[in-house]
C-alpha positions in Angstrom: -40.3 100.6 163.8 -40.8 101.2 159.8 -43.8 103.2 158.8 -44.8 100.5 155.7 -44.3 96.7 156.6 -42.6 96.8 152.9 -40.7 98.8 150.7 -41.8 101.6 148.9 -40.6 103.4 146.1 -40.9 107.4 146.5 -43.7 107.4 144.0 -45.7 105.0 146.0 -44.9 106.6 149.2 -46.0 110.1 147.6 -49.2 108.0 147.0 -50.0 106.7 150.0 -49.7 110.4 151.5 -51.8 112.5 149.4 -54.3 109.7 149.6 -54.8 110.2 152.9 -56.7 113.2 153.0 -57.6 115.9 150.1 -55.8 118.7 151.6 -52.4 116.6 151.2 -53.5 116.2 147.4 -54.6 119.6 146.1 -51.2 121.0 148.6 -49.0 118.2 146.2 -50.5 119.3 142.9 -50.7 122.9 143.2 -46.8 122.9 144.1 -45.9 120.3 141.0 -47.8 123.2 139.3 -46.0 125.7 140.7 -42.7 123.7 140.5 -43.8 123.4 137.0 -44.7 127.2 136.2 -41.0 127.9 138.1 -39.3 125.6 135.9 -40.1 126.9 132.4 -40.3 130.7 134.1 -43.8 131.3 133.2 -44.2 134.2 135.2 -47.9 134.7 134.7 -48.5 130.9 135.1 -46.9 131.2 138.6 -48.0 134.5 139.9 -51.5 133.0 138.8 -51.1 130.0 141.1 -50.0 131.5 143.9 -52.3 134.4 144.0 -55.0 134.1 147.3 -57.9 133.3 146.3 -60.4 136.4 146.6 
């Protein structure tokens, strides 16, 4: 049995996840920032993001 009664594009699919609670959606944009920070290898950028919390 499919999960959406119609298709979805990944985009929308991403959506509907992240939507469903607020821990999915910080979890999604702190790795796009991460992701992000990885890509253009901003090493403070990253090592910022992924530092705990104190």
């Amino acid at each position: 049995m499919p999960l959406f009664k119609y298709m979805m594009t990944s985009h929308g699919i991403i959506d509907y996840l992240i939507n469903l609670d607020g821990t999915y959606k910080a979890t999604y944009r702190l790795m796009q920032q991460l992701t992000v920070a990885f890509y253009h290898h901003n090493v403070e950028a990253y090592n910022t993001l992924y530092s705990p919390e104190k």
